[in-house]
PLY file of the C-alpha trace (Angstrom):
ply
format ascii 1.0
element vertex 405
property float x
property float y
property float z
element edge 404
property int vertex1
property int vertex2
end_header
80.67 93.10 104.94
77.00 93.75 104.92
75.38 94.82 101.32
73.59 97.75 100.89
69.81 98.20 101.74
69.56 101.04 98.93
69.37 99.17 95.93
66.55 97.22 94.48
65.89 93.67 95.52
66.88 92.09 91.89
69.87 94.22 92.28
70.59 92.79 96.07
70.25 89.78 94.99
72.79 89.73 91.79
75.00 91.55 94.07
74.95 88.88 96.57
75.42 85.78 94.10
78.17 87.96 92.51
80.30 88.24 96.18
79.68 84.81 97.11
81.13 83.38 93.42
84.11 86.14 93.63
84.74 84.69 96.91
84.93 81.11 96.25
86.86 81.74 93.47
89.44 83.19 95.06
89.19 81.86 98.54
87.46 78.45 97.90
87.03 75.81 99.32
84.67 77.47 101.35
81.49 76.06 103.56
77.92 78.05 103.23
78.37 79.62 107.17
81.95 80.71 106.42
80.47 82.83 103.68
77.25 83.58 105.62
79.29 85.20 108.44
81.88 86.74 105.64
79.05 88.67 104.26
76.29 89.32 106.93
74.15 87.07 104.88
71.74 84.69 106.31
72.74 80.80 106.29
69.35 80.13 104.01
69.73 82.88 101.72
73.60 81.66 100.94
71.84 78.33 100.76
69.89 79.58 97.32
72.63 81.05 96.16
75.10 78.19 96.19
71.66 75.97 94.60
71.98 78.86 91.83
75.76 78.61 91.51
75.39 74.54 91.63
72.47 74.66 88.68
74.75 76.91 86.43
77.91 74.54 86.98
79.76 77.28 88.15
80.77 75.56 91.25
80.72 72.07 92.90
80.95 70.47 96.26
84.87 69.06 97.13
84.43 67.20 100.22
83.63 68.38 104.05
84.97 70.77 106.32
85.71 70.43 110.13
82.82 69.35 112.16
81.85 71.88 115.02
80.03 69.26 116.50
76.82 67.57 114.09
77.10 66.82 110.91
80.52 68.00 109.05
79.54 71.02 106.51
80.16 70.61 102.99
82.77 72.63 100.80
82.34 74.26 97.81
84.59 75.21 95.25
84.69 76.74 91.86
84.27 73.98 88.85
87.29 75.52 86.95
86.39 73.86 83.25
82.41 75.15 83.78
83.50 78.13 81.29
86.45 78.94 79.04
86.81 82.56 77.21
88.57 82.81 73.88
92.14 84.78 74.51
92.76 86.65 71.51
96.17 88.14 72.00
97.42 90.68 68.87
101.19 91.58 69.07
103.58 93.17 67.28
105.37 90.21 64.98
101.94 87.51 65.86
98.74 87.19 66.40
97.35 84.15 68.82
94.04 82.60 70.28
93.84 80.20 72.34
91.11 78.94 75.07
91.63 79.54 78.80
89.36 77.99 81.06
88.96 79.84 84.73
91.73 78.34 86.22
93.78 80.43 84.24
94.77 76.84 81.99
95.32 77.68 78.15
94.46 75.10 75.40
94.51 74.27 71.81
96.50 77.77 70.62
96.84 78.60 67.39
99.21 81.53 65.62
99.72 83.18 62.80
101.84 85.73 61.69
101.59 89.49 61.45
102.72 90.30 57.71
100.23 91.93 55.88
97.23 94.85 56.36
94.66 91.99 56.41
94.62 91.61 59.91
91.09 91.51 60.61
90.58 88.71 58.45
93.63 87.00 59.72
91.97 86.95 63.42
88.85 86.15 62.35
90.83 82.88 60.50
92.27 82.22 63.87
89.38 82.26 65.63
87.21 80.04 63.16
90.26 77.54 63.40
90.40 77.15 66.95
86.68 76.58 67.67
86.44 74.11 64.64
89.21 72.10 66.11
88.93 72.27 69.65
87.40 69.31 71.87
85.90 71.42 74.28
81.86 72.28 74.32
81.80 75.46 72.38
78.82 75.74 74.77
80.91 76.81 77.62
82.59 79.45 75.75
81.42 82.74 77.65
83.50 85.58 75.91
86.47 86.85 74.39
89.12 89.25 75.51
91.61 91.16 73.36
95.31 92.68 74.20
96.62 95.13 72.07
99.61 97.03 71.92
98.30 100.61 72.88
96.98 103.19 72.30
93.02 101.92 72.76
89.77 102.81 73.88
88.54 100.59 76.34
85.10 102.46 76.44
84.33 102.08 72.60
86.53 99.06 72.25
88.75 100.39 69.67
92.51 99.90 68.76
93.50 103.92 68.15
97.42 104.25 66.67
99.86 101.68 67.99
103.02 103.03 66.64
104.24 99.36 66.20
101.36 97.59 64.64
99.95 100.23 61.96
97.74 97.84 60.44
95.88 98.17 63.31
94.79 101.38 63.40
91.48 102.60 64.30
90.03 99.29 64.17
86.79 98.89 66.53
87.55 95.32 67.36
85.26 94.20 69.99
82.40 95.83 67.82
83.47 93.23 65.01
83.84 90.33 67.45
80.70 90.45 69.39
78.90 91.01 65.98
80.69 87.76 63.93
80.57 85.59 67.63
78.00 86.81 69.50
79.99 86.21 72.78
80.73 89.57 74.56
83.94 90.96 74.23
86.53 93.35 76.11
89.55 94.85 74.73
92.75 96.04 77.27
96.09 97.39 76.32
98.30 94.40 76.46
100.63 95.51 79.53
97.29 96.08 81.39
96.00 92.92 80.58
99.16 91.06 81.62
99.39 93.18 84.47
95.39 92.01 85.41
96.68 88.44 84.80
99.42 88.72 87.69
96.47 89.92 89.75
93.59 87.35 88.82
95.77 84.21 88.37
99.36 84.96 90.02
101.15 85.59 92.85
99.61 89.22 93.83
97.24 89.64 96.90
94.42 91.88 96.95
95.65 94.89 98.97
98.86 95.20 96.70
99.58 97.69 94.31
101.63 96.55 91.04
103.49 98.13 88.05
104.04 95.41 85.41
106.52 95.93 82.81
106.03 93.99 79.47
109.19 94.40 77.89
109.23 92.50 74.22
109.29 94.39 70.53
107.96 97.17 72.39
107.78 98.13 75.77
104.91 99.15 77.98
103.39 99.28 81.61
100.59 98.33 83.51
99.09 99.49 87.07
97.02 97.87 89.01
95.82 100.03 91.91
93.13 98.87 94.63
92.88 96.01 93.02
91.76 97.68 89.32
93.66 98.27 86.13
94.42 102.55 86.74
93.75 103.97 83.29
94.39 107.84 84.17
92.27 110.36 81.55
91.85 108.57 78.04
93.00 105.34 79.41
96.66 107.42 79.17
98.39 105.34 82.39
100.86 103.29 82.24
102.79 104.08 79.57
106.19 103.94 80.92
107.79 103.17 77.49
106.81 106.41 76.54
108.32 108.29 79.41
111.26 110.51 78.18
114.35 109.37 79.54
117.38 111.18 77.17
115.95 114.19 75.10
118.56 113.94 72.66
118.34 110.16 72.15
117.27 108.29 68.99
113.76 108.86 67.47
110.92 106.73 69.18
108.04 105.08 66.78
106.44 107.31 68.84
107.66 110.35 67.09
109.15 111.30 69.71
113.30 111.06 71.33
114.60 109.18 73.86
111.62 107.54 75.04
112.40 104.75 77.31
111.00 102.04 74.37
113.58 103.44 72.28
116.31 102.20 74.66
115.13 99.36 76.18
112.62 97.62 74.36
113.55 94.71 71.72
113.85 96.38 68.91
116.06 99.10 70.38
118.10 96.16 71.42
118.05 94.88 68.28
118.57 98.68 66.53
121.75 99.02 68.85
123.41 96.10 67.69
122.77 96.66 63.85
124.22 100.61 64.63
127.53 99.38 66.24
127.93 96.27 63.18
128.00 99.51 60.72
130.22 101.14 62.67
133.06 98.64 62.74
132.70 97.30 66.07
134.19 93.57 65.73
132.00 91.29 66.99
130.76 87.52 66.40
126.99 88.84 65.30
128.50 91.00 62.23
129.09 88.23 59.56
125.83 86.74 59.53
123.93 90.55 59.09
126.67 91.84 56.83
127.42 89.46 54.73
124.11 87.02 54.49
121.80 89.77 55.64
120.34 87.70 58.93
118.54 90.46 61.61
120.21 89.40 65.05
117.24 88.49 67.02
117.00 89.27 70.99
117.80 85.89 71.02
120.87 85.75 69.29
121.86 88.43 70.99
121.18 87.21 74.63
122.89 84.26 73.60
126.19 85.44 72.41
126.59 87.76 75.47
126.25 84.58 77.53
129.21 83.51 75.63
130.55 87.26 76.33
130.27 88.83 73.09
131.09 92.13 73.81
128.74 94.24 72.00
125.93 92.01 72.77
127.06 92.41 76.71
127.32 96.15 76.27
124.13 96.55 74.39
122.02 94.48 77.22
123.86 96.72 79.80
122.94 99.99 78.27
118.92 98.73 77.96
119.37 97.51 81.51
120.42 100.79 83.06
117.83 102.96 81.12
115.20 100.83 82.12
116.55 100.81 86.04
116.54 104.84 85.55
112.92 104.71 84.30
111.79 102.51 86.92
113.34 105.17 89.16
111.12 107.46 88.08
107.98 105.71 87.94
108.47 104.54 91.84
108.99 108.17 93.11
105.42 108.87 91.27
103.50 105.28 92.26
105.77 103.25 94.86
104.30 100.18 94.30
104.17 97.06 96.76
105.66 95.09 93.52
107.58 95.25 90.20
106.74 92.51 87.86
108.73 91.69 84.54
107.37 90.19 81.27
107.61 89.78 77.83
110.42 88.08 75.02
113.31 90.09 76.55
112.32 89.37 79.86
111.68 85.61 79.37
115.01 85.19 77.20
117.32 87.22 79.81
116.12 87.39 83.09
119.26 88.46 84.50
118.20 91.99 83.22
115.35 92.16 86.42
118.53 91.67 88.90
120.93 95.21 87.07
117.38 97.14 86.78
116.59 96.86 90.82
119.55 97.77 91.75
119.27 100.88 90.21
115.93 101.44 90.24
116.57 101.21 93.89
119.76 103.46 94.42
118.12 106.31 92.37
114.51 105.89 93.80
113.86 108.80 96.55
111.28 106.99 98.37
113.46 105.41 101.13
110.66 102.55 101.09
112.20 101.95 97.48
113.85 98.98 99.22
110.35 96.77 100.80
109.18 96.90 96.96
109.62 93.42 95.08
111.08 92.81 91.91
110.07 89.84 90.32
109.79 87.60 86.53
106.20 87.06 85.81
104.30 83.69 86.84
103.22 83.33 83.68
106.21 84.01 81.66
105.65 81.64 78.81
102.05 82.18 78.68
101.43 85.44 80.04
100.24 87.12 76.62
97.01 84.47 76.61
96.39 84.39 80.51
96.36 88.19 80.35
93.87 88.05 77.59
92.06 85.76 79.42
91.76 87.65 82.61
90.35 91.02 80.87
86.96 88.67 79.30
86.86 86.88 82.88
86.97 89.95 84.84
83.95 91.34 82.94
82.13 88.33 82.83
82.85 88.34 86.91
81.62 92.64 87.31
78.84 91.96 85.33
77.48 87.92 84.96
74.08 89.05 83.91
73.06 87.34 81.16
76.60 86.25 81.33
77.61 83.34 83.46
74.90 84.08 85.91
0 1
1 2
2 3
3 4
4 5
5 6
6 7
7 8
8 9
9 10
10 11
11 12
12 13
13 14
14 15
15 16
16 17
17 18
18 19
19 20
20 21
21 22
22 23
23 24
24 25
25 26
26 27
27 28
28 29
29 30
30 31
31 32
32 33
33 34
34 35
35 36
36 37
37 38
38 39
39 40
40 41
41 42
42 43
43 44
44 45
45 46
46 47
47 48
48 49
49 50
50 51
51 52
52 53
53 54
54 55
55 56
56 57
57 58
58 59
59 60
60 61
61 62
62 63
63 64
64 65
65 66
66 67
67 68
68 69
69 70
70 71
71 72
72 73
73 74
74 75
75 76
76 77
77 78
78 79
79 80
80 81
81 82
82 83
83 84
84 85
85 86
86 87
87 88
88 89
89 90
90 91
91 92
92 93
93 94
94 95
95 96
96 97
97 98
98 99
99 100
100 101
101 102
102 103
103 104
104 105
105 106
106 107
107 108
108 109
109 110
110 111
111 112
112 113
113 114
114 115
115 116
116 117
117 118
118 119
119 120
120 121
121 122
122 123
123 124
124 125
125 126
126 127
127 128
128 129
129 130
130 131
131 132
132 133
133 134
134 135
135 136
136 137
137 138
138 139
139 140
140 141
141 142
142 143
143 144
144 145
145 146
146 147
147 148
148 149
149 150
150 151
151 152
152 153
153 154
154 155
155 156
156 157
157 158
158 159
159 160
160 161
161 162
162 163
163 164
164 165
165 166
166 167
167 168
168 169
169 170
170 171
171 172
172 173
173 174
174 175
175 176
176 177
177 178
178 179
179 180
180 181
181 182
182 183
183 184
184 185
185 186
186 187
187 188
188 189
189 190
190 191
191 192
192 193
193 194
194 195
195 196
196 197
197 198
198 199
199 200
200 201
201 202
202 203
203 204
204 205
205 206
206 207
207 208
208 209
209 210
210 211
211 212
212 213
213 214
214 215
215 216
216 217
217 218
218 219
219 220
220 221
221 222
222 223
223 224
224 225
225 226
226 227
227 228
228 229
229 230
230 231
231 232
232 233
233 234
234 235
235 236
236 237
237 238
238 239
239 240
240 241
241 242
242 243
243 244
244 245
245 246
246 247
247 248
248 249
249 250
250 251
251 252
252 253
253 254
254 255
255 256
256 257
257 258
258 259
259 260
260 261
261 262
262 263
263 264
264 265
265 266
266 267
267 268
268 269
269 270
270 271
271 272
272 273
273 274
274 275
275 276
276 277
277 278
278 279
279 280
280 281
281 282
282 283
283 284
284 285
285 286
286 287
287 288
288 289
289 290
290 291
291 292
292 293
293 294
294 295
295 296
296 297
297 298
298 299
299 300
300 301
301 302
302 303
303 304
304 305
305 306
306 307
307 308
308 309
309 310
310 311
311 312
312 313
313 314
314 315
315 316
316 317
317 318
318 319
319 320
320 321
321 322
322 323
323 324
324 325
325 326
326 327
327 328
328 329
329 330
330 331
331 332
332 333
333 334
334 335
335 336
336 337
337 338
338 339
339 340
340 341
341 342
342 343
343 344
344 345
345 346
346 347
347 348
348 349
349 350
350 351
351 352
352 353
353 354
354 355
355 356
356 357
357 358
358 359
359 360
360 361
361 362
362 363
363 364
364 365
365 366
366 367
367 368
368 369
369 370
370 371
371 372
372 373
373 374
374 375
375 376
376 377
377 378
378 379
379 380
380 381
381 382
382 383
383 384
384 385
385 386
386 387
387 388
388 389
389 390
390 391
391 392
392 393
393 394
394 395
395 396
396 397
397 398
398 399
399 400
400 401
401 402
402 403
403 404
């Protein structure tokens, strides 16, 4: 892969440093002619570069590689503590930040929960409290990335009208951040973000396209296509929880009915199961919300169907097969190489992921439907932070002027 000869020699040479970090990062440990043939570079100019790399810490030398004959050449690999990026991660019930160095490896998280309009000062607590009580060189933090329930604008770095999280409405975020920090900042939808994490840290290769599926309070999607987060017009992709699945079903936060969030997600789960307790339907998660007034939580719920409550196993079923029918849909319009499931309900009943591709894939009309993989996240208990993380580390990675480079 040659670079071009059009753009200016500052620009060449950014571009240049820019491959051969993306490279080792992904593909290290790597020796300077490996990357010099990789690239069409010459073996002396990837010599300054990796003297660039090595002066800003980024990377460090592991050890040798095979000798052709002569002296073995030296590897080179990334130095995965060199930077860390504050993951802020705002959700529906919490709010969390927590530091994630490359490697993908979150420390020292803190929480706090979403129960008020004073959210903006409740993040900017969080954030003050994790970088007066970490260990790590604040030094080395580079940026901070944001998920947040949808709708946003990635371009102005806003949070528009999330119909779950009104507090957060039209709230210009990364403005605020990078002005009280002074680190740059990037905000993503969170099912984009997680979706990017699968990508940057997981199991994903390069040349495969993915439709992530963050199923928790609420639930959206994420595509990554050609190895980039597809936004569509107004950064509108995606949104699979808003695809309309039974016209005449029950009213979406949305506004609108039947949307697939409104029979999957959590709290349609949760909605379902407080609907069928009113109506008489005799089951072992009544007593506690008639009678002591006690919400049955997804995990409640999960838990007495595993004891084969039968409401609680009917409930699940019903989310399971709308969500199968939705995935339907969205594989006839992407047909991605993989399907990848996060988020609370996810994590606390997996089982879901096996019901959903079997009908996804008996009501898919692409007869590839069957070479696409269904899959739980890698990052199932951390996912919300890693994805964070990999929105900030992505930009700092595009664009490490005056960055990290």
């Amino acid at each position: 892969m040659s670079i071009t000869r059009f753009a200016n020699n500052d620009t060449i040479k950014q571009n240049n440093r820019l491959l051969i970090l993306k490279e080792i990062r992904q593909n290290g440990p790597v020796t300077k002619i490996e990357l010099a043939n990789k690239f069409d570079l010459t073996f002396s100019g990837v010599g300054n570069i990796i003297s660039i790399l090595m002066e800003a810490d980024l990377i460090k030398e592991v050890g040798y590689g095979e000798s052709s004959g002569g002296r073995p050449p030296i590897l080179y690999n990334m130095n995965w503590d060199s930077i860390y990026v504050i993951a802020l991660v705002i959700g529906v019930e919490k709010i969390s930040a927590s530091l994630v160095n490359l490697k993908g490896e979150a420390s020292d998280e803190v929480t706090a929960i979403v129960n008020s309009d004073l959210i903006i000062e409740k993040i900017y607590n969080l954030i003050d409290q994790l970088l007066d009580r970490t260990t790590i060189d604040t030094k080395k933090i580079s940026g901070i990335g944001v998920s947040a329930p949808g709708p946003i604008d990635t371009t102005d770095g806003k949070v528009l009208t999330p119909p779950n999280l009104k507090a957060m409405s039209n709230i210009d975020i990364q403005d605020l951040l990078e002005d009280r920090y002074e680190l740059p900042t990037a905000l993503e939808r969170d099912a984009n973000a997680f979706a990017l994490a699968e990508q940057w840290f997981g199991r994903v290769e390069p040349e495969e396209d993915i439709l992530y599926i963050y199923n928790d309070q609420g639930l959206g999607g994420g595509l990554i296509i050609n190895s980039r987060i597809h936004r569509g017009l107004g950064n509108g992709a995606g949104e699979i929880g808003h695809m309309i699945i039974d016209i005449d079903g029950p009213k979406c936060n949305c506004g609108n009915f039947g949307c697939l969030e409104a029979l999957s997600s959590g709290i349609a789960i949760q909605r379902r199961v407080k609907e069928e307790i009113r109506r008489g339907f005799v089951t072992s998660l009544a007593d506690p919300y008639i009678h002591e007034g006690i919400e049955p939580t997804i995990n409640k719920i999960v838990e007495e169907a595993r004891e084969g409550d039968k409401l609680a196993l009917q409930v699940l079923h019903e989310a399971e097969r709308y969500l199968g029918l939705g995935i339907a849909n969205a594989i006839n319009l992407f047909s991605p190489n993989q399907i990848i499931f996060g988020g609370e309900v996810t994590k606390l009943y997996p089982e879901m992921i096996i019901g959903v591709e079997k009908l996804a894939k008996q009501h898919a009309f692409s007869p590839h439907a069957n070479q696409i993989t269904f899959s739980k996240s890698a990052f199932i208990h951390e996912s919300n932070s890693i994805g964070a993380a990999a929105v900030i580390q992505q930009k700092l990675f595009d664009l490490p002027l005056d960055t990290i480079i």
